[in-house]
Structure formats: C-alpha cells, structure tokens
C-alpha positions in Angstrom: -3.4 -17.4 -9.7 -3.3 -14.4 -12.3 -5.1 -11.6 -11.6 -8.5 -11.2 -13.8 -7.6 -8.4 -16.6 -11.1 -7.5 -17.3 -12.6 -5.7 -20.2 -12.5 -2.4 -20.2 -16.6 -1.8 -19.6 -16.5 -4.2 -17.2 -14.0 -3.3 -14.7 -15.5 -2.8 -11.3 -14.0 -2.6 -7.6 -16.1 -4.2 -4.7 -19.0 -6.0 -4.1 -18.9 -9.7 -3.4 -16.3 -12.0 -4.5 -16.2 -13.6 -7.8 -15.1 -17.2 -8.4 -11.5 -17.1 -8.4 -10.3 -20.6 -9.0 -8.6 -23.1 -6.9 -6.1 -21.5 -4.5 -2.7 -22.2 -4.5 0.1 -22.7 -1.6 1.9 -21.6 0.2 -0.8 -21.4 2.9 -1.4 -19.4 6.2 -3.2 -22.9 7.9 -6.2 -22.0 10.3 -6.0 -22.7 13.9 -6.8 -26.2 15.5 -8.8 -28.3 16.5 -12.1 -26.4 14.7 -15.5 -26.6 13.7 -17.1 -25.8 10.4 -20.1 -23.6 10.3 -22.3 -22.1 7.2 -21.8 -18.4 8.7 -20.2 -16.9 11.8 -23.2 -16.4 13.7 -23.8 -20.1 13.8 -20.4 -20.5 15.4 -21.6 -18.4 18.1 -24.8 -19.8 18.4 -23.8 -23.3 18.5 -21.7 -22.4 21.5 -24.4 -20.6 23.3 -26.8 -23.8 23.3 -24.2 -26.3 24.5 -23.0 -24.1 27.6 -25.0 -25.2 31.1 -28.3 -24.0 31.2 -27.5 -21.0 33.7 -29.0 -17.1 33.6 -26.1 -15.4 31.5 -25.8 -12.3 29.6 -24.1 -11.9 26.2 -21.8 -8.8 26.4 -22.0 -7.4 22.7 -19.7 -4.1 21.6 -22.0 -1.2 20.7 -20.2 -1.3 16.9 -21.2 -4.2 15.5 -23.3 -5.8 13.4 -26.9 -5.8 14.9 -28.7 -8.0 12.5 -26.0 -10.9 13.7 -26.4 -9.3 17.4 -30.1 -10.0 17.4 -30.1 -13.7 16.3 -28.6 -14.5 19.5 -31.1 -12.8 21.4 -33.1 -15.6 21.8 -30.4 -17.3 22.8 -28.9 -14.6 25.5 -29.8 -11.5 27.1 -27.8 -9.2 25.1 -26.0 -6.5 26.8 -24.1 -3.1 25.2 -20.4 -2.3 26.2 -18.6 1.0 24.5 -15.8 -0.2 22.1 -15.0 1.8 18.8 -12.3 1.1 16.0 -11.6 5.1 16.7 -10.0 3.6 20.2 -6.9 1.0 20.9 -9.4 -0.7 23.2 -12.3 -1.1 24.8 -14.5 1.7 27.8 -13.6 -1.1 30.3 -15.5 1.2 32.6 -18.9 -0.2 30.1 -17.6 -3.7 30.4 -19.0 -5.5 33.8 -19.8 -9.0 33.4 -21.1 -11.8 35.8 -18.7 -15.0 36.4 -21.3 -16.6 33.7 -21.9 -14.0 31.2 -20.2 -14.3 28.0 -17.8 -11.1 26.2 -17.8 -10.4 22.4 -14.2 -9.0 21.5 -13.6 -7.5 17.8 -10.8 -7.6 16.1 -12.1 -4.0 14.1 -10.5 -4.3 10.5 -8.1 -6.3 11.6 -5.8 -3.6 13.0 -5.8 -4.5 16.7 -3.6 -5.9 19.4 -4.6 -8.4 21.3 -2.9 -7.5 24.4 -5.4 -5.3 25.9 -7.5 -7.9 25.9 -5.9 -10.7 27.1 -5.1 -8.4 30.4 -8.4 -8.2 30.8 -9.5 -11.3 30.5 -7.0 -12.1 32.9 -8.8 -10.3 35.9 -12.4 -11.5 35.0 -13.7 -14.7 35.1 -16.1 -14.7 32.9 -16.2 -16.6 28.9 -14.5 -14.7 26.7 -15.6 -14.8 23.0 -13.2 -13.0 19.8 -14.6 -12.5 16.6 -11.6 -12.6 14.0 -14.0 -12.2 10.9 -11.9 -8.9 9.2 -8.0 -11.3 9.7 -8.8 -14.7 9.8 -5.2 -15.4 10.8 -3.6 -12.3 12.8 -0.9 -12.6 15.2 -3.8 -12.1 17.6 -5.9 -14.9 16.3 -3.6 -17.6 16.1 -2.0 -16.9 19.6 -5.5 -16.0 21.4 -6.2 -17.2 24.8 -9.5 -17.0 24.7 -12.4 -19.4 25.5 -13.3 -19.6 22.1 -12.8 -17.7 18.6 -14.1 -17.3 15.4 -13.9 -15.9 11.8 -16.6 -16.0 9.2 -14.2 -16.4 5.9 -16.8 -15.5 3.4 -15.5 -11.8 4.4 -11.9 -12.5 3.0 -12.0 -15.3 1.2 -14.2 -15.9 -2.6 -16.2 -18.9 -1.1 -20.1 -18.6 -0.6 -20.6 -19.3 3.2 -17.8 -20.8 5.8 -16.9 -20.1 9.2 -14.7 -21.6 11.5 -14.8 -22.0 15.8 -11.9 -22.8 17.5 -11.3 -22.9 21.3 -7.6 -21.3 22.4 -8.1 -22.9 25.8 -9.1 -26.3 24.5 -12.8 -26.7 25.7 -15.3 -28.9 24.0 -16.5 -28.1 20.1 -20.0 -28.5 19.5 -20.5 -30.9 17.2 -22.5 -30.1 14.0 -24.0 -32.2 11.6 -26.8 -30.0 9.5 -26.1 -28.9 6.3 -28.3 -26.3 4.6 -27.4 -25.7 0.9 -29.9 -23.4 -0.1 -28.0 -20.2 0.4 -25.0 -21.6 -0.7 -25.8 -22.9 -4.1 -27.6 -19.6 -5.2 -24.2 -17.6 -3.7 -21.8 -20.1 -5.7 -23.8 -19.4 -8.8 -23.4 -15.8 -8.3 -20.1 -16.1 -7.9 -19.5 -18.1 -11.1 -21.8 -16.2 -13.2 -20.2 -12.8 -11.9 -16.9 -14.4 -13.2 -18.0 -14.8 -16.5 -19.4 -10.9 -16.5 -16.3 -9.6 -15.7 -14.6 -11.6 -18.1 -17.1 -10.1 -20.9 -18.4 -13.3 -21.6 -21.9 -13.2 -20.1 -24.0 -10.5 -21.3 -27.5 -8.7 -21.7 -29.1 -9.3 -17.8 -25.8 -11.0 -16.7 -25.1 -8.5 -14.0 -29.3 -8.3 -12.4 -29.0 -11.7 -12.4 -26.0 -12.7 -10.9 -27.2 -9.6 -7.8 -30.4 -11.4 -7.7 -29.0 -14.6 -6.4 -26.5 -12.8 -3.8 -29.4 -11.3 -2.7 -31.8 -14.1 -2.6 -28.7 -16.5 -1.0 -28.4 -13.7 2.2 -32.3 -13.9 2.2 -31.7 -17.8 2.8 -29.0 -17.4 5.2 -31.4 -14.5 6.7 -34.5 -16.7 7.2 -32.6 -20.3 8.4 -33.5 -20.7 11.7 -31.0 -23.8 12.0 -27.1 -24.4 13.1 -26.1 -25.6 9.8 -22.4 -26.8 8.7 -20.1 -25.4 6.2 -21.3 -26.1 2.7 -18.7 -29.2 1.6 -17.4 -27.4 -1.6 -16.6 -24.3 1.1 -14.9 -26.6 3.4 -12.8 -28.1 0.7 -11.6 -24.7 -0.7 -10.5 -23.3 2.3 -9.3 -26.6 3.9 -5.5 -25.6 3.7 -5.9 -22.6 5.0 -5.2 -18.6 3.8 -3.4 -17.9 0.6 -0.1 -16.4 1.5 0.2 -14.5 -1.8 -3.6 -13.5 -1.3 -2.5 -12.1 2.0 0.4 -10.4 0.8 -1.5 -8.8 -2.0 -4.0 -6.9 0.3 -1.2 -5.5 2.6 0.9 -3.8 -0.8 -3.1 -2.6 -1.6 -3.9 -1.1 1.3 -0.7 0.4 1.9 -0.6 1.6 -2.0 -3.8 3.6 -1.6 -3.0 5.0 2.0 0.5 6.4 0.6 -1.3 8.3 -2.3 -3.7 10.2 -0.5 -3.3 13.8 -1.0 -3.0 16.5 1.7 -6.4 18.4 1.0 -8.5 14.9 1.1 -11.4 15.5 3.1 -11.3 12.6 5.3 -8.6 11.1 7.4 -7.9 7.3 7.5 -9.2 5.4 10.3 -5.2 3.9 11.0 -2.0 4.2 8.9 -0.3 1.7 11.0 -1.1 -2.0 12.3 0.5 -4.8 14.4 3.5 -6.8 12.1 1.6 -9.7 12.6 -1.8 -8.4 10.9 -3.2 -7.3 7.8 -6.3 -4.4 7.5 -9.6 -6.1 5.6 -9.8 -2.9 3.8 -8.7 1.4 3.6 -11.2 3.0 6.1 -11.4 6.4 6.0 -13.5 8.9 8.7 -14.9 11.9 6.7 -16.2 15.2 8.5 -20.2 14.6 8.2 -22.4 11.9 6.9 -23.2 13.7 4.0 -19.6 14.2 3.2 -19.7 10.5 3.3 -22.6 9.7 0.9 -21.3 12.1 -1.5 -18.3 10.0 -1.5 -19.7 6.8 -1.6 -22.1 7.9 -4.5 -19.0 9.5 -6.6 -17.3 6.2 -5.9 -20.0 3.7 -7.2 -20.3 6.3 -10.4 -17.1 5.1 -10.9 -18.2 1.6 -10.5 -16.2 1.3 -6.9 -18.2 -0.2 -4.5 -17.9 0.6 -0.7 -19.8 -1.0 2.2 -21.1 0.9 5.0 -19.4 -1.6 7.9 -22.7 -1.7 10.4 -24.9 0.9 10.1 -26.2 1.5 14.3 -29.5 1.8 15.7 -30.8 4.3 17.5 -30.4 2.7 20.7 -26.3 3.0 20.6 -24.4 5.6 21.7 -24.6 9.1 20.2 -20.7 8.9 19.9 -20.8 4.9 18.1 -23.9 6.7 16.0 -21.6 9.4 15.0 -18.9 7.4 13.8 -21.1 4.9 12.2 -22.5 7.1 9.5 -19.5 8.9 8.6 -16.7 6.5 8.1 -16.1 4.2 4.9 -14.5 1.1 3.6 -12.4 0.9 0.8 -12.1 -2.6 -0.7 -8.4 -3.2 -1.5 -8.2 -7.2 -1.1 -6.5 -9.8 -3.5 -8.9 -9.5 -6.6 -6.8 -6.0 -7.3 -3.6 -5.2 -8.3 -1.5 -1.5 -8.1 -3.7 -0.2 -11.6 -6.6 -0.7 -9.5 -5.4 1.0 -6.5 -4.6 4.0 -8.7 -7.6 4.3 -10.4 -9.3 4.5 -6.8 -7.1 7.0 -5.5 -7.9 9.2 -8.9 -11.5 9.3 -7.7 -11.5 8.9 -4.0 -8.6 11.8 -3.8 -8.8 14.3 -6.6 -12.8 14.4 -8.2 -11.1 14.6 -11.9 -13.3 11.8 -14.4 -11.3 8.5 -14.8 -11.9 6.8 -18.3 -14.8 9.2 -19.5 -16.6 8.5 -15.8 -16.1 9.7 -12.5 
C-alpha cells in the first residue's frame, strides 16, 4: 500500500497509528501455536492464573513499564532486577530467582541478542518470560527458547488492540474466550477518523475528537479488570503475520535518520548497530540532561513530530534507570513514513533552522 501524501497543514509524525488499509504479502508469519489477547499484559496475566498455585515472585526489569508492572501485582509478588537498553544485557548479579519464580526479559527497541539470555536461562531453573512487544518477529523471537513469549502488536502494527502468547518450549496456552470491545471500537474509530484528518477530508474538531477516543479507549483498556481476547477485526488484520515491506520500510527509516545526524547534535543515539536478524521500533537518542530532553521534545512537537517518553520510572528504581529514563527519546520512524519525512525530522531534530514556516 502507497504511502499517505498528506496535505500540506496536515502533515504530522507520531502518535498513534492511523487506519492504513488491508495489508498486503509477502508476510513475516508470527510464531506457533499462539493465543490471542486484547493487550500484552493479558498474555502475561493469563499465564500467571493458570500456573500451580505455589508462592512465586515475578522478576520485573527496573525499565519498564510500571503501569503494566503493577496489574500483575495482584497476581505476583513483583520483584526489581537492574537491566537498561544503555547495557548488552542484564546486572545478573540483581537477578536471583527461586526454582518457581517467574523472569521478565526485554527485548529494549528491538536491538538485542538473545544469546545472553538464553545462557542464562540455561543455568536457572526457574520460568522464563520475553516480551518481544518493540520486534514482533526478531531473529530472537522466532528462535526463543523460552517458557513463553509475547508481543503486544498494537506497538508496530495500525490495529487498535492485539497481542499474541506463544510458548518456545511447547507448554500449555491458556485458553481465552472473553471478548471486551469497548476499548477497541472507540480506538478503531480513532484510527479511521485520524485517516480522514490527515487526508484533509475531516475538518473543524476532527483532530480533538479523534484524541478523545484514543484517550477514552486506553481509559477502557485501563479500567478492564478481565482477560479479554483480541478484538476479531484485530485478529483478522494481523492473521498472516508482519508486512515484509512494512518491515523493510522502518529499517531504510531508522537508518536514514541515524546517517544524517550531524557532528555537533547534542545527544548521542542509544545504538547505531543491531543484530541482522532485527529491526529498531524507533531512533532513540540519549541527550545530556532532562531538560536538554524536554527542550527537544517540545521543539519537535512545534513541528508537529511527536515523541514518546518510553516508561517514565518511579521513584522507587534505581538512581542510574532514573537517570536514563528522563533523558533519552524516541524518534518514530516506522512504515507510515517515507525518506521526505525522515528529512524533515532530521532538519529539526539536528540543526534548529524553521522547516515550512514552523520549527
């Protein structure tokens, strides 16, 4: 599918996905046997309440998302282990699990190896969880050995909710039958209604209202208390797998914007290099202070660019997973852009000048 070419008041880089049509082969398939879920957490979850009812503790990486991390904790005793994308892998030193606890392993933007880890699990006993959410279908991924893996899709892929859960080592999928469409429905309409904005179609309120429902359809996700299944428009979109040409696209962006960076930029980027076998979620770069880093971020969204903050952390983490929390930055580069886009970033992000009367 043809890349949007969107009016020129309308352009805009970020956010969440648009609807972007049916997606076309050739396809990257997803591993099997798997189990759909409405959002990653609930993969997780599901897992948790169908183990044997035994004390365990849910070892959780200090950089993560802690909203997620604390809807298991009535599920698990969650426990803190030091791992940071800044490092190839994990303090193991942090990392000292019981025969029954369960481990969280993150595949950080997608730029990992997954042989650190599988040596380690190797030597411990205990259930080893990987969270492939930022590259759904890594080298890593589709060769784990792992007890069980998942990837919430709605992070790479334009669909409103969707994860999958897939066991490496072939034990039992819980089986799931709830299907909670609330979220969903207001997140598809987003989707569609943010198409027809950046089309120039849809105008006056178009763009409050189509926020308003993303916002209100993470409120419903937020609030369900249930394990709920994929919504059955998400399963059908995605039932064939990744987009090759979707995946390829996002490898020439982030490489693109990484090769145009200038000497004198005031951050450095998290990695410039990843395993053959992967592709980055986004550009992240580490600036000197987090005020550095909100300056950016604000001269960015003046230029309609829109950056997450990946996982702001709480006071209770460590001073150094604090540190680098609040001053690095995601660059969205996925398949909704093309090299004009990447450029028009870079112009921004790396020099200050005003691009198209704006910054």
């Amino acid at each position: 599918m043809k890349q949007i070419k969107l009016p020129s008041d309308r352009w805009e880089i970020g956010s969440e996905f648009h609807w972007m049509g049916l997606p076309q082969a050739p396809f990257v398939p997803w591993p099997e046997p798997r189990t759909w879920y409405l959002l990653g957490r609930h993969a997780v979850a599901s897992v948790l309440c169908s183990l044997p009812n035994v004390p365990r503790r849910f070892w959780v990486p200090g950089y993560f998302c802690h909203n997620v991390a604390d809807c298991w904790r009535r599920l698990s005793q969650i426990v803190m282990y030091r791992d940071s994308p800044l490092w190839p892998e994990p303090d193991w030193s942090t990392l000292q699990p019981a025969r029954d606890d369960i481990v969280l392993a993150v595949n950080y933007f997608g730029i990992r190896s997954g042989e650190p880890w599988q040596r380690w699990h190797e030597e411990h006993s205990c259930f080893l969880f990987e969270d492939h959410s930022h590259d759904p279908v890594s080298g890593w991924a589709l060769h784990s050995r792992a007890d069980y893996a998942f990837s919430s899709l709605r992070k790479t892929m334009p669909v409103p909710d969707g994860a999958i859960l897939w066991s490496p080592r072939r034990h039992p999928l819980p089986r799931v039958v709830d299907e909670d469409l609330s979220g969903s429905a207001l997140k598809l309409a987003a989707m569609i209604w943010k198409r027809e904005y950046l089309e120039g179609r849809a105008v006056g309120g178009a763009k409050p209202l189509y926020r308003r429902w993303q916002r209100a359809g993470e409120d419903a996700f937020d609030s369900s208390t249930k394990i709920s299944s994929a919504s059955s428009y998400s399963r059908q979109y995605l039932a064939s797998g990744m987009p090759l040409r979707w995946r390829h696209q996002r490898a020439a962006n982030v490489q693109r914007l990484l090769r145009q960076r200038e000497a004198s930029f005031e951050a450095q980027p998290l990695f410039t290099s990843w395993p053959t076998d992967s592709v980055p979620m986004a550009v992240v770069f580490r600036f000197t202070s987090p005020i550095v880093r909100d300056s950016a971020r604000k001269r960015l969204e003046e230029a309609d660019i829109y950056c997450p903050v990946q996982w702001p952390a709480p006071a209770h983490c460590a001073p150094a997973i604090r540190e680098m929390a609040a001053t690095i930055l995601s660059i969205p580069a996925d398949h909704r852009y093309g090299n004009a886009d990447m450029d028009r970033i870079a112009r921004v992000l790396y020099s200050n000048r005003n691009v198209g009367g704006r910054y």
